[in-house]
N, C-alpha and C positions, 0 to 999 in steps of 0.2 A: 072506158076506164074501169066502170065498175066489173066486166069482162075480165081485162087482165087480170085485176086482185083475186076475182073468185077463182081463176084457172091455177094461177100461182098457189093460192091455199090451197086447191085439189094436188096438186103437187107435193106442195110439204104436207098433206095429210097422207098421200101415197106412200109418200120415204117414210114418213112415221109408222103409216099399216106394217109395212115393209119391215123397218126396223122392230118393230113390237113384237111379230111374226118370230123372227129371226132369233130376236133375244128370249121371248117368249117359252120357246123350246127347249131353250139350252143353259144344259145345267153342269155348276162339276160337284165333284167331291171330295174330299181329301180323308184317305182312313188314314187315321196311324196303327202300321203293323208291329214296328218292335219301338225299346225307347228311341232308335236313330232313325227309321225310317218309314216312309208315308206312300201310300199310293196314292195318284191323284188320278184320279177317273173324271171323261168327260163325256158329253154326249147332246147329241141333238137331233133334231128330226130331221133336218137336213143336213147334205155333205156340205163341210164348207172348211178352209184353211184355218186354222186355229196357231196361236200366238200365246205361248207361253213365257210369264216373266215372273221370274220372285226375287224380293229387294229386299233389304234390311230396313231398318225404321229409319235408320239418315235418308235412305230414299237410293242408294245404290245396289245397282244390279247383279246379283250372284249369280243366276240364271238367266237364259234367253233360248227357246227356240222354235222354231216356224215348223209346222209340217209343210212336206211339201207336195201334198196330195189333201183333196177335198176325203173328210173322213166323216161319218155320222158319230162315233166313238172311238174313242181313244184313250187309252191309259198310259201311266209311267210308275217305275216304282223308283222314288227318289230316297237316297242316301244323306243325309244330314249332319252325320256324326263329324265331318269336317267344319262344323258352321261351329259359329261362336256363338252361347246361349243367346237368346231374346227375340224378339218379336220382329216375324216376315210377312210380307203379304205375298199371296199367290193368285195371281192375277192369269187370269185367260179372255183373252177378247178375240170376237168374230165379229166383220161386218160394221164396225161401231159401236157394236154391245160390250159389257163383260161382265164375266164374273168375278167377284173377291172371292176369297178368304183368308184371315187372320191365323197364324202359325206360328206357335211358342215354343221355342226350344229351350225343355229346361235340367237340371240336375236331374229331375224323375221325367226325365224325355218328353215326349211331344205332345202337345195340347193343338186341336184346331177349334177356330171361331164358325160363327155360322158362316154363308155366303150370301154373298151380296151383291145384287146386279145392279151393273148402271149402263149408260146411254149416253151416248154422246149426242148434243142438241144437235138440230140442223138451220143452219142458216141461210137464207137467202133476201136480195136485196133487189126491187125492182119498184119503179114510179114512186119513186121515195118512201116506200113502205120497207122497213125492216120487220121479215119475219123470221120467228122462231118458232119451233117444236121441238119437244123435250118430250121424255119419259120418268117422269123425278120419280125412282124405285124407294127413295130413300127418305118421301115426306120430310127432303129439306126444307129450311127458307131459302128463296134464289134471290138476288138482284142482278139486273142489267146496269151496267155502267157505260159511256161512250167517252172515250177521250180523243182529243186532238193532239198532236206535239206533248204526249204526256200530263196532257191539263184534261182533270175533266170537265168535260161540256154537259152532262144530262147522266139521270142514273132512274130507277126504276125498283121500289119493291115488288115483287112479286107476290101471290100466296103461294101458300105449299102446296099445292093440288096436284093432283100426279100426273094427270096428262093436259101439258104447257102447248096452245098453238095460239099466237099474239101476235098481232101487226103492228107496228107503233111505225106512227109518219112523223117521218126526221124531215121533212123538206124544211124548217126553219131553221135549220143546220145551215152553216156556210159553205161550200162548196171547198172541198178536200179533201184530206188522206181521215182517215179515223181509225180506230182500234175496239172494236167492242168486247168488253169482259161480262161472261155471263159467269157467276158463281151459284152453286148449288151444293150448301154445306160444304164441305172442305175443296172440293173440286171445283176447277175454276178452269173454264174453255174460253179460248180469244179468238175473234175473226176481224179480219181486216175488210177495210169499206172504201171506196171510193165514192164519191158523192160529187 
């Protein structure tokens, strides 16, 4: 037993190397060239497919697109003057990583925020051990929440610490469907469990 857990953690600490690696490298930028329009540069130490999205503050998509070749760099010069003033994010992810940045369109044209990487945790579930590994870029507070049929059953503070690898044994769980909500500051990731 105690075999399997340690092998498992070597596991979600590999995806995490892995993931830290990956994200680790890779950065964007967003200049603004005139008042309507921004270059966004990106780049990493490795090639890899890259996902571009930028949304308005409702949270709807004006933009989307995939390369569709592994690239180490990549730029676009995007046009804005059709958008309607206010506040976009421009979002690039690789891998499970990504990059923000905040993007103001205003009367005296474009303003960009800093960038801000985040991570997507990884879960995995075995001998009633749920674990997790996280990269929390962002010194949130997190909590773990488990529910069943929309009832919660158990929840969990966390600290803020930046790098999250925790096993928590649910075998006093009833045997069922579950739903786990890990929140980390605004971002909130769900995995599903069978038990």
């Amino acid at each position: 037993m105690k075999t399997i857990i340690t092998f498992s953690f070597l596991i979600a600490t590999t995806l995490l190397s892995q993931l830290a690696l990956a994200s680790g490298t890779f950065s964007i930028n967003l200049i603004p060239k005139t008042d309507a329009k921004a270059l966004l540069e990106i780049s990493n130490y490795d090639a890899h497919k890259y996902e571009i999205n930028i949304s308005n503050s409702s949270g709807e998509m004006v933009y989307y697109h995939e390369t569709k070749e592994n690239l180490t760099n990549h730029s676009k010069l995007f046009d804005f003057s059709q958008l309607e003033h206010g506040v976009y994010k421009v979002e690039v992810k690789i891998d499970g990583a990504s990059n923000e940045q905040l993007l103001t369109i205003g009367k005296n044209g474009i303003e960009v925020g800093n960038s801000v990487k985040k991570a997507d945790p990884v879960f995995s579930f075995s001998d009633n051990i749920l674990k997790i590994s996280y990269l929390n870029y962002g010194s949130n507070q997190m909590v773990l929440h488990i529910y069943e049929n929309s009832s919660l059953v158990w929840d969990k503070n966390l600290n803020n610490e930046f790098v999250v690898q925790k096993g928590f044994d649910i075998s006093k769980l009833d045997r069922g469907n579950y739903t786990i909500v890990f929140a980390s500051g605004d971002d909130i990731y769900e995995y599903d469990l069978k038990r």
